[in-house]
SERO-4910 file (N, C-alpha, C, O; in steps of 0.05 Angstrom, whole numbers):
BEGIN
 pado doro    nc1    nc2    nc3   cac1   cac2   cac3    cc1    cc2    cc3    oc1    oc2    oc3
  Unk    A  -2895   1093    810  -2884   1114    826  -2888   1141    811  -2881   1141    788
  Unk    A  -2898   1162    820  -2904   1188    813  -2877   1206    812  -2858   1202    827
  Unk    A  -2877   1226    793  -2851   1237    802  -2844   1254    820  -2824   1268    817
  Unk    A  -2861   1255    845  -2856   1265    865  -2851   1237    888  -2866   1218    896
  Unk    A  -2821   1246    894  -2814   1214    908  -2820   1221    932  -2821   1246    933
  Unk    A  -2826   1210    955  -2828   1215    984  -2801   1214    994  -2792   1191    991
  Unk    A  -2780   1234   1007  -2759   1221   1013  -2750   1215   1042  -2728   1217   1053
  Unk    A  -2782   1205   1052  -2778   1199   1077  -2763   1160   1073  -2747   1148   1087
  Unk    A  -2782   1149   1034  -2778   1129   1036  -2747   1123   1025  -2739   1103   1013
  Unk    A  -2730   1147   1035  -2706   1134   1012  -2681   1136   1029  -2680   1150   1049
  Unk    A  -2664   1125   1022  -2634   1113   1035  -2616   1121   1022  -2611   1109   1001
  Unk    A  -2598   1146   1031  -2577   1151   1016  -2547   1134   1028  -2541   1139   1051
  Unk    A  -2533   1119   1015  -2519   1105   1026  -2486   1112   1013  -2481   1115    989
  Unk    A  -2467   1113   1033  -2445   1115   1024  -2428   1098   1028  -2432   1089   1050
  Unk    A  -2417   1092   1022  -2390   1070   1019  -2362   1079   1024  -2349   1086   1004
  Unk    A  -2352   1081   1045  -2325   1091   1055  -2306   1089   1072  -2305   1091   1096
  Unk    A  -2283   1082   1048  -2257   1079   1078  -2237   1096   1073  -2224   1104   1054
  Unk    A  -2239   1097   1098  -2210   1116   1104  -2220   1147   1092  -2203   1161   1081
  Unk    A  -2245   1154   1095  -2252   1186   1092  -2257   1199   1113  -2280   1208   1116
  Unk    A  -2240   1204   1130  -2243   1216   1152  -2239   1250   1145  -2250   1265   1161
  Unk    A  -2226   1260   1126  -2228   1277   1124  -2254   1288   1099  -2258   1312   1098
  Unk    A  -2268   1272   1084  -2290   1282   1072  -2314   1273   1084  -2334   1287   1085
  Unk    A  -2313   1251   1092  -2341   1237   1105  -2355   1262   1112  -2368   1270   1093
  Unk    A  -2357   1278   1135  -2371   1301   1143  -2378   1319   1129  -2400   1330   1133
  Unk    A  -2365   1326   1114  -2382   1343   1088  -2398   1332   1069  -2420   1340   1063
  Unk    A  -2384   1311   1056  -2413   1301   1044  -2432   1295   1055  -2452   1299   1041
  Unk    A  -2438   1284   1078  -2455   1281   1092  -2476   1304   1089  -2498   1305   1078
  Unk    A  -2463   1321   1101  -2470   1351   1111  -2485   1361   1073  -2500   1381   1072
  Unk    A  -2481   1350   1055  -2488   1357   1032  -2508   1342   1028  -2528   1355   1023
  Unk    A  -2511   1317   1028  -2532   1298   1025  -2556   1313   1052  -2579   1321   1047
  Unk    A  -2548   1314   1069  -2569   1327   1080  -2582   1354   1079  -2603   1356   1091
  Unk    A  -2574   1373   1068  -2579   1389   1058  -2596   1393   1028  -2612   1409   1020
  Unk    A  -2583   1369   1017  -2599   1371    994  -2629   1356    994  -2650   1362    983
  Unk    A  -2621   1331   1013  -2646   1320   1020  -2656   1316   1047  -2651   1295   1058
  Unk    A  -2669   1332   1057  -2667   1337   1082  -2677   1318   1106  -2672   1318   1130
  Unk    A  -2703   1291   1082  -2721   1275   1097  -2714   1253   1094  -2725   1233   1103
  Unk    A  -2685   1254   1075  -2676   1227   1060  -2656   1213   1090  -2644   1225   1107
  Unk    A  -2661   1187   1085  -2638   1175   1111  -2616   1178   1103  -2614   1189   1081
  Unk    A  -2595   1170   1117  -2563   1179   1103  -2550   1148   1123  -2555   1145   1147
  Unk    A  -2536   1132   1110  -2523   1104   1114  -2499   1104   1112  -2494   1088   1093
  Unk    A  -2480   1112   1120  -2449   1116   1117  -2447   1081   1130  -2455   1071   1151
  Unk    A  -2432   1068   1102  -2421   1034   1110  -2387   1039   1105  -2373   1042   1084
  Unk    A  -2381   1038   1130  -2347   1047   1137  -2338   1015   1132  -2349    997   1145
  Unk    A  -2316   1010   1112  -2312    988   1100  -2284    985   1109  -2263    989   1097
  Unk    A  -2287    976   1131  -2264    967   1151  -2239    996   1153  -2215    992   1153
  Unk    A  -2250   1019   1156  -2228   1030   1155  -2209   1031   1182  -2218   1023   1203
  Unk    A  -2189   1040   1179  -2171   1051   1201  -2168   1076   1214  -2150   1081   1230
  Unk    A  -2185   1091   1207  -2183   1125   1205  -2219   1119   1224  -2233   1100   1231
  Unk    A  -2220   1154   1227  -2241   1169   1246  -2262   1163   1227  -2283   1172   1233
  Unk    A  -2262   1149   1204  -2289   1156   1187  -2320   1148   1202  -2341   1159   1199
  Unk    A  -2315   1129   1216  -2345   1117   1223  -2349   1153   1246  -2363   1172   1237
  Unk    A  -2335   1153   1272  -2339   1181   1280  -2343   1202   1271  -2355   1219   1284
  Unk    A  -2334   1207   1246  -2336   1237   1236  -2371   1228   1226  -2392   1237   1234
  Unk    A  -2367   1209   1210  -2402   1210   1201  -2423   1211   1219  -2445   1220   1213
  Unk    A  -2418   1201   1240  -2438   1193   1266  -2448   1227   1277  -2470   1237   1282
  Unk    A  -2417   1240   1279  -2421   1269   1286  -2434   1284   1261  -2451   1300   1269
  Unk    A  -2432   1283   1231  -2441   1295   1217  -2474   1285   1220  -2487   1304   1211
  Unk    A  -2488   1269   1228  -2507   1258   1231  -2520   1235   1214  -2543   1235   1204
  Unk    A  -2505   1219   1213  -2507   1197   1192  -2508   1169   1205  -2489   1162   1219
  Unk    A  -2531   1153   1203  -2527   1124   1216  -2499   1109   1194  -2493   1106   1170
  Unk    A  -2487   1100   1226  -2464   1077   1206  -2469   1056   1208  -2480   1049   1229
  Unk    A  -2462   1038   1187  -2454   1006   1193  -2432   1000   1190  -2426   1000   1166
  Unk    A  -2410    992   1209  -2384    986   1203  -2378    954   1199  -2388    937   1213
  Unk    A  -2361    949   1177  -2344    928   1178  -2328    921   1182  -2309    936   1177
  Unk    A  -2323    895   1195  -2296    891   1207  -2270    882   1188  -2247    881   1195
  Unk    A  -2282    876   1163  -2261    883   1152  -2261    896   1118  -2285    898   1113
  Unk    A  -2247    905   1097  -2255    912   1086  -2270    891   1053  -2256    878   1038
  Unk    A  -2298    893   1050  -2305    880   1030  -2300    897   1002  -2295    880    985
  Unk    A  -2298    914    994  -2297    926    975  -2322    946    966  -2333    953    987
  Unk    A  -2332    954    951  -2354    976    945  -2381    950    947  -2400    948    963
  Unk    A  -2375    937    931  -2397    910    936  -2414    901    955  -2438    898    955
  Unk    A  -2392    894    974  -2390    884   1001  -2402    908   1017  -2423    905   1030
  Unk    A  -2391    928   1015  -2410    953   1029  -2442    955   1015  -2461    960   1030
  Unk    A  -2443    951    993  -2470    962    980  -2489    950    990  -2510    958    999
  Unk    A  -2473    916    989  -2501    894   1000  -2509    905   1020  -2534    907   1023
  Unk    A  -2490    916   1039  -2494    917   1072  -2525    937   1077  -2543    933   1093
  Unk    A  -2521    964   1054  -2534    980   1057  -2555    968   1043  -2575    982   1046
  Unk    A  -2563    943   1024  -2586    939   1007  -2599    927   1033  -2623    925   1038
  Unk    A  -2588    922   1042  -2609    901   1070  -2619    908   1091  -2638    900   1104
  Unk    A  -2593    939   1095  -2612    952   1121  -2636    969   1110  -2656    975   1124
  Unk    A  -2633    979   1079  -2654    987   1070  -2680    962   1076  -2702    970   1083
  Unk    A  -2677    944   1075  -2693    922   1066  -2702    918   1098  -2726    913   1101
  Unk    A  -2689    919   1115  -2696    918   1137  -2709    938   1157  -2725    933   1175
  Unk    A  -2699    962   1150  -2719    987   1159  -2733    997   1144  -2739   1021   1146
  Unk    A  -2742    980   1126  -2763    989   1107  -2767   1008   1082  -2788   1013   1071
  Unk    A  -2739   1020   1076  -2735   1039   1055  -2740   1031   1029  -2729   1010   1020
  Unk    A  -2757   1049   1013  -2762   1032    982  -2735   1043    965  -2726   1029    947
  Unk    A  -2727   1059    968  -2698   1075    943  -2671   1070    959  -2670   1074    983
  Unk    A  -2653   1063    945  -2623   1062    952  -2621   1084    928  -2630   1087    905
  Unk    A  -2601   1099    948  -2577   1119    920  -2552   1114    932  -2551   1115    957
  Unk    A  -2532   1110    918  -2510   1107    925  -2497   1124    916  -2501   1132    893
  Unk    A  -2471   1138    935  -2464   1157    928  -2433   1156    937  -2427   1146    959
  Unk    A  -2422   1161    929  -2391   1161    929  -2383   1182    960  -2390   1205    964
  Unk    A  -2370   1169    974  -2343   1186    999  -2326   1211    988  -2327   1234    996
  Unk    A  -2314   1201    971  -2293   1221    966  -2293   1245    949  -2275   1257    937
  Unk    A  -2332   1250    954  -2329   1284    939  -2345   1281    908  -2363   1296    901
  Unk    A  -2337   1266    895  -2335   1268    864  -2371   1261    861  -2382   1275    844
  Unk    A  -2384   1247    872  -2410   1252    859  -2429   1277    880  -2427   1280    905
  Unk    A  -2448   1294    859  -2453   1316    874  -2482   1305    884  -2494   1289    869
  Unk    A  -2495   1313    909  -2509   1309    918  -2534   1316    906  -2555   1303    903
  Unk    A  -2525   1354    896  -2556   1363    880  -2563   1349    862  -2586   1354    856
  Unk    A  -2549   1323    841  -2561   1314    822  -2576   1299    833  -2597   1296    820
  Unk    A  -2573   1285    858  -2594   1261    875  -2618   1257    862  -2624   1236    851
  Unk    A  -2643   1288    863  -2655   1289    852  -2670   1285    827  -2694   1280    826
  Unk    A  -2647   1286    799  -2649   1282    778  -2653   1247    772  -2663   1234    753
  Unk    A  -2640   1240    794  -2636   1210    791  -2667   1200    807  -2681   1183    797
  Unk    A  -2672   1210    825  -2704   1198    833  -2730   1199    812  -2749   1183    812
  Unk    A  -2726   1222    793  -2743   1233    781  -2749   1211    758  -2772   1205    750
  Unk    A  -2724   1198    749  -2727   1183    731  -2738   1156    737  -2746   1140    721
  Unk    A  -2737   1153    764  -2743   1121    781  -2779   1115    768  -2791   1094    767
  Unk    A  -2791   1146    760  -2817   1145    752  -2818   1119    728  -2836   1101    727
  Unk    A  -2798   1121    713  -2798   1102    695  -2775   1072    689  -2773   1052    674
  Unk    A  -2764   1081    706  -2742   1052    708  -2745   1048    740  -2757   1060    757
  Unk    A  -2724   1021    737  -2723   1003    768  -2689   1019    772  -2683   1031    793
  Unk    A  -2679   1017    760  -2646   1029    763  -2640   1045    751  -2642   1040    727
  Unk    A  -2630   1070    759  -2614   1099    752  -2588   1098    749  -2575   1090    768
  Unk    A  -2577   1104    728  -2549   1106    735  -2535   1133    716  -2536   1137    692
  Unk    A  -2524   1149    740  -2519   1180    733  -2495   1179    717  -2475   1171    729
  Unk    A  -2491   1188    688  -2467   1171    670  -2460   1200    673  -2474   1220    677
  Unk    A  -2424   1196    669  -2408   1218    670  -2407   1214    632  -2396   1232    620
  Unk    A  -2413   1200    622  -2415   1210    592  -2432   1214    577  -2435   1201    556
  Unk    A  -2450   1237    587  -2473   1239    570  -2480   1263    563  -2501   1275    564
  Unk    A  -2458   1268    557  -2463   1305    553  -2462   1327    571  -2461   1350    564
  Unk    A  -2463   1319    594  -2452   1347    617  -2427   1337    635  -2423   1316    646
  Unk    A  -2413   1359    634  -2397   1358    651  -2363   1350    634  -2366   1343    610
  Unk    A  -2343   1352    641  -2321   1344    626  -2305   1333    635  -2281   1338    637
  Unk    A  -2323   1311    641  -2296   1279    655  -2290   1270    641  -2309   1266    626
  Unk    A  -2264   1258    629  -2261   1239    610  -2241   1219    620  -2229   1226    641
  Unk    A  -2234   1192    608  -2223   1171    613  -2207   1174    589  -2211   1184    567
  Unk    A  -2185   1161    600  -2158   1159    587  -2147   1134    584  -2152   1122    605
  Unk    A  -2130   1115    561  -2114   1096    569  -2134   1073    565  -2156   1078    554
  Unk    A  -2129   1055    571  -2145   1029    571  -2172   1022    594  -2186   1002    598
  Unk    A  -2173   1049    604  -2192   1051    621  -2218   1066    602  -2241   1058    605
  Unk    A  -2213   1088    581  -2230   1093    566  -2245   1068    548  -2268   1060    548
  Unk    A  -2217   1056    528  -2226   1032    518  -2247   1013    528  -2266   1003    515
  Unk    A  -2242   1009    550  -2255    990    562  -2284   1002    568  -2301    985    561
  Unk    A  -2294   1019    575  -2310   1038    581  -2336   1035    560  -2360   1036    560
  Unk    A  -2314   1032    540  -2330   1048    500  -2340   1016    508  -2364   1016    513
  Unk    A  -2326    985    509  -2328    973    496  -2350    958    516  -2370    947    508
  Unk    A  -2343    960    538  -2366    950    565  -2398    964    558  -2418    951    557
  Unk    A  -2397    990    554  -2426   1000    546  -2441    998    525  -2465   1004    523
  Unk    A  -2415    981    497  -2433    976    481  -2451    955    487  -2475    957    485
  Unk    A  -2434    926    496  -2443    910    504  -2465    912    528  -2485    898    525
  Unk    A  -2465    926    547  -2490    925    568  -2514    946    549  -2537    949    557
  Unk    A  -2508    953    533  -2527    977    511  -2547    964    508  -2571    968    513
  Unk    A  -2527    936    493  -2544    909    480  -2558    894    497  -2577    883    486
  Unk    A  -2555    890    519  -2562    867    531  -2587    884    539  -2610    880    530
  Unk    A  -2581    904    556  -2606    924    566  -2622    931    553  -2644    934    562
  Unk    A  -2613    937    514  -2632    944    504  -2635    987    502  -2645   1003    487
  Unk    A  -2620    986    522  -2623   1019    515  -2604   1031    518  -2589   1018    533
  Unk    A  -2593   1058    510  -2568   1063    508  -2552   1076    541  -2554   1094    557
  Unk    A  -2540   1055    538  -2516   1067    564  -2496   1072    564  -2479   1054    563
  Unk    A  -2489   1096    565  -2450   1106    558  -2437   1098    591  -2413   1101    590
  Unk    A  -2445   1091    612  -2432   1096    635  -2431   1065    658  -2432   1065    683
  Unk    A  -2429   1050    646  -2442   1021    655  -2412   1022    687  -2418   1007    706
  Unk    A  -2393   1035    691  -2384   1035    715  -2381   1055    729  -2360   1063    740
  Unk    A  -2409   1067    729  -2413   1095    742  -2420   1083    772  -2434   1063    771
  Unk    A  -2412   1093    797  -2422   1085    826  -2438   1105    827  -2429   1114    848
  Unk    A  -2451   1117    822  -2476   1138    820  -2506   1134    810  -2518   1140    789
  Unk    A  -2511   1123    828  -2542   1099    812  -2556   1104    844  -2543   1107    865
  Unk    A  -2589   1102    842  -2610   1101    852  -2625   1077    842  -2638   1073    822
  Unk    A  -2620   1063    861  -2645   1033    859  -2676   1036    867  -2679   1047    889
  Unk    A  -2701   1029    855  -2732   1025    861  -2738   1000    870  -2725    979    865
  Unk    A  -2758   1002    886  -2769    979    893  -2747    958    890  -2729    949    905
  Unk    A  -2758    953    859  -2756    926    851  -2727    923    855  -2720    902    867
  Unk    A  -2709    936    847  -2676    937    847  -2672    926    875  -2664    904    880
  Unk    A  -2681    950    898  -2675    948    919  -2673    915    936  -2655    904    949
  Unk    A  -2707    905    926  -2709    874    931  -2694    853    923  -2689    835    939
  Unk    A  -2686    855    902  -2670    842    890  -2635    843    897  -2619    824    895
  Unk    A  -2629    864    904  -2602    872    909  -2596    861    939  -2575    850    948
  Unk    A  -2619    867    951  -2614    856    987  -2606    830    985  -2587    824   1000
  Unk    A  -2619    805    962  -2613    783    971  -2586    775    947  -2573    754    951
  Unk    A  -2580    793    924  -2568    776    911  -2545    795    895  -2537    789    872
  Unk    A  -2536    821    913  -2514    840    899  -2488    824    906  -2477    809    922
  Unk    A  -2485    842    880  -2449    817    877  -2427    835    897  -2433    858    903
  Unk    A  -2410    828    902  -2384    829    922  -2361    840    911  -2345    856    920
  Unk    A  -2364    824    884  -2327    811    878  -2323    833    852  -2342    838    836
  Unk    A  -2298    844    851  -2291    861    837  -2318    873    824  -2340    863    825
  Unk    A  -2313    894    812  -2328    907    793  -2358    892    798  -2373    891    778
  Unk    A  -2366    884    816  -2394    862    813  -2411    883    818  -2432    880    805
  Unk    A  -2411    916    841  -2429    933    846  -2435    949    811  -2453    965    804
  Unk    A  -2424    943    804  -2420    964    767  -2436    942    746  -2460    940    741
  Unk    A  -2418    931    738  -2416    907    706  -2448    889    724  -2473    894    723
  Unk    A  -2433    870    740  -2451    849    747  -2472    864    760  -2494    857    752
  Unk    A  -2472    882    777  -2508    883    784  -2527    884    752  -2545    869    745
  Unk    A  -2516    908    735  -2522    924    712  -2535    892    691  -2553    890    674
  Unk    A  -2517    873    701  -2525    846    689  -2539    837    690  -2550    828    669
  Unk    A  -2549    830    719  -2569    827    741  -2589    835    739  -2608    820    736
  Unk    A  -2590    856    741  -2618    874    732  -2635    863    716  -2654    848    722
  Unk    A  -2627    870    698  -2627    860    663  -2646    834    664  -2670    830    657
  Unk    A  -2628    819    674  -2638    791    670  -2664    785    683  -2682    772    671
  Unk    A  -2668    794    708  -2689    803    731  -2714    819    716  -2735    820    727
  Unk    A  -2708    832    690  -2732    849    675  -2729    866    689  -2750    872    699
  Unk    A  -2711    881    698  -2718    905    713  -2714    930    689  -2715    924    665
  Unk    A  -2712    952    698  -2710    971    667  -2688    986    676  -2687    995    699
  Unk    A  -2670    990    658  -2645   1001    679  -2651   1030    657  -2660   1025    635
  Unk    A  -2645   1060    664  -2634   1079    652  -2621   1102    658  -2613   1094    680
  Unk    A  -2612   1124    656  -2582   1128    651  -2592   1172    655  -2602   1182    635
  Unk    A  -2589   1183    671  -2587   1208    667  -2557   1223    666  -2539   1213    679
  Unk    A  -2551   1246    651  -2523   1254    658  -2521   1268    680  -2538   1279    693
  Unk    A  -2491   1265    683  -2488   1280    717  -2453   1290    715  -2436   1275    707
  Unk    A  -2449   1312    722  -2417   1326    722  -2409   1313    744  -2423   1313    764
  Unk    A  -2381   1298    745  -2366   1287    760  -2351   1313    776  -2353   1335    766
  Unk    A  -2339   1310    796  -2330   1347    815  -2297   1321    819  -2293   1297    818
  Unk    A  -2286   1341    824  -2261   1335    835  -2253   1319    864  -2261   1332    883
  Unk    A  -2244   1304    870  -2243   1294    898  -2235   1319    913  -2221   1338    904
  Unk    A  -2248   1317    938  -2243   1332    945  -2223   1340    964  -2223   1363    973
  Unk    A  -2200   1315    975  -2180   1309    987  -2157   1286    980  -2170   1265    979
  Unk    A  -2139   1284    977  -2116   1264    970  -2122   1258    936  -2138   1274    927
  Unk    A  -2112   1239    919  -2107   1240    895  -2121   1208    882  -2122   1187    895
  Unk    A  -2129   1211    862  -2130   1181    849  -2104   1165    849  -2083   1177    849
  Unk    A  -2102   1134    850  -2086   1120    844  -2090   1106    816  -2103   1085    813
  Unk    A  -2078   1122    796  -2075   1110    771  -2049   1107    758  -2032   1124    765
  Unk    A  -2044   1095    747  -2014   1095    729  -2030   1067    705  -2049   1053    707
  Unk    A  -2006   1071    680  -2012   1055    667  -1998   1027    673  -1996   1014    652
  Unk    A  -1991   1019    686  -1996    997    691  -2024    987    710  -2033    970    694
  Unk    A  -2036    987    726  -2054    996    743  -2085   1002    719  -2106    989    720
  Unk    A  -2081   1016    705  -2098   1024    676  -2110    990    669  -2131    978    671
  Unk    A  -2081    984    659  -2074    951    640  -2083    934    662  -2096    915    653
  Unk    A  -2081    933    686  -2092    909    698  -2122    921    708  -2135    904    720
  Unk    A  -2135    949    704  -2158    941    702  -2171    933    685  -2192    922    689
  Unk    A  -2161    936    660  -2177    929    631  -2178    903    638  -2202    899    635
  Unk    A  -2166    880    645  -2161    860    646  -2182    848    669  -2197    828    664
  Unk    A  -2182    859    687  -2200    845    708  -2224    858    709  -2237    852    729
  Unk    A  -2238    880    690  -2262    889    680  -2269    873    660  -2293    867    658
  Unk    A  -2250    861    640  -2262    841    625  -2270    821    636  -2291    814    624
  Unk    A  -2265    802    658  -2258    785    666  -2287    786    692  -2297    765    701
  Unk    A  -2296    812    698  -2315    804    711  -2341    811    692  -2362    802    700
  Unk    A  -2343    826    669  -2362    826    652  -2365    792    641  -2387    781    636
  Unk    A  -2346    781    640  -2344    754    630  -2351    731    648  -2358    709    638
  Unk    A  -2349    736    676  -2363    728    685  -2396    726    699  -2409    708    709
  Unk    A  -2400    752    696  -2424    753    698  -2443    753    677  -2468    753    681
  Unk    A  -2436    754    659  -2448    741    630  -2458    713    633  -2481    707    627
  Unk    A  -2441    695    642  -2434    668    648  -2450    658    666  -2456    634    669
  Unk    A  -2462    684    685  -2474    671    710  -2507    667    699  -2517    681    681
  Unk    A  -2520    645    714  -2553    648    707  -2568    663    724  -2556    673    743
  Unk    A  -2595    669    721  -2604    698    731  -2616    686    755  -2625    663    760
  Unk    A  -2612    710    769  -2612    704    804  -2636    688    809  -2653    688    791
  Unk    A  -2640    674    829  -2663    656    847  -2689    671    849  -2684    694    857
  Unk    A  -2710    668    845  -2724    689    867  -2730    673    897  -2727    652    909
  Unk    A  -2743    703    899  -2745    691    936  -2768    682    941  -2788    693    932
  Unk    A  -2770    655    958  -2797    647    966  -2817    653    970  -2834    636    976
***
């Protein structure tokens, strides 16, 4: 791949419930920034206007009937890529916080890896993690560092651009279950020989309603981030396809 991507061939895909009040602007941003790129809003069972507002912002949806989680959405969008023929997935967050103009920075690098992933810790920008959510962060990226082979500060960033090869691979065999779109694909990859690497990117503020964090909430993610790194460690590397 040259570093001039075609972005007739690429799929910007979002994952969202219950954004009825941002869906339309990001939208409206992703298209703007990429004007030839498709745009995939996968409304993950919500209850709110989100699938409508996107449809009016001009975005193909796929809705679910009920909600799978970020996973469960991603597959949705690895397949219709796979099915209308798109070679790049970027995934990009609903609620504001990943910026659209980096899109770019993340294609650019596809010249040399199969998977992008835009780390909020790599020197721009001033997001930081707090609590047992940092810990876990430090201690998850050393470990995927190793396995990958090259350095990754951001192994549960949802801000990643898949190539080709990712893309193929993800249609038939992205994980679902907790943390499986983050830890276990990043696993996945890996094992697949794909080349995963890592540009920085400034995290923005949501741009409506608040995070749900507290430390308790903190403590039971550390717990079930170990728990799916541990399992996907565990798992053997995907099938290929016939």
């Amino acid at each position: 791949m040259s570093d001039s991507v075609d972005l007739r061939r690429v799929l910007v895909v979002l994952p969202a419930l219950n954004e009825e009040h941002n869906i339309d602007k990001i939208v409206a941003e992703v298209v703007a920034e990429l004007p030839e790129a498709a745009v995939l809003v996968v409304d993950d069972g919500s209850t709110d206007a989100t699938s409508a507002r996107a449809r009016e912002a001009g975005a193909q949806v796929a809705r679910l009937a009920v909600n799978l989680g970020v996973g469960g959405a991603m597959r949705t969008g690895f397949r219709y890529a796979v099915r209308h023929g798109y070679d790049i997935v970027v995934q990009v967050d609903a609620d504001g916080q990943h910026n659209p103009a980096e899109v770019p920075d993340l294609l650019r690098e596809l010249a040399e890896a199969d998977l992008v992933i835009g780390a909020r810790f790599a020197g721009k920008g001033d997001y930081k993690a707090r609590g047992p959510r940092r810990w876990a962060m430090k201690v998850f990226s050393v470990v995927l560092s190793w396995i990958a082979g090259t350095k990754l500060t951001d192994v549960t960033s949802g801000f990643k651009a898949a190539g080709p090869r990712a893309v193929e691979l993800f249609a038939r065999h992205y994980p679902a279950e907790y943390l499986g779109d983050t830890l276990e694909s990043l696993v996945m990859a890996v094992r697949a020989g794909l080349r995963v690497r890592q540009v920085p990117v400034a995290m923005r503020m949501r741009t409506t309603g608040t995070p749900s964090t507290s430390p308790v909430k903190s403590a039971v993610y550390l717990v079930r981030a170990a728990l799916a790194l541990l399992l996907a460690l565990m798992r053997g590397k995907p099938a290929k396809s016939a």
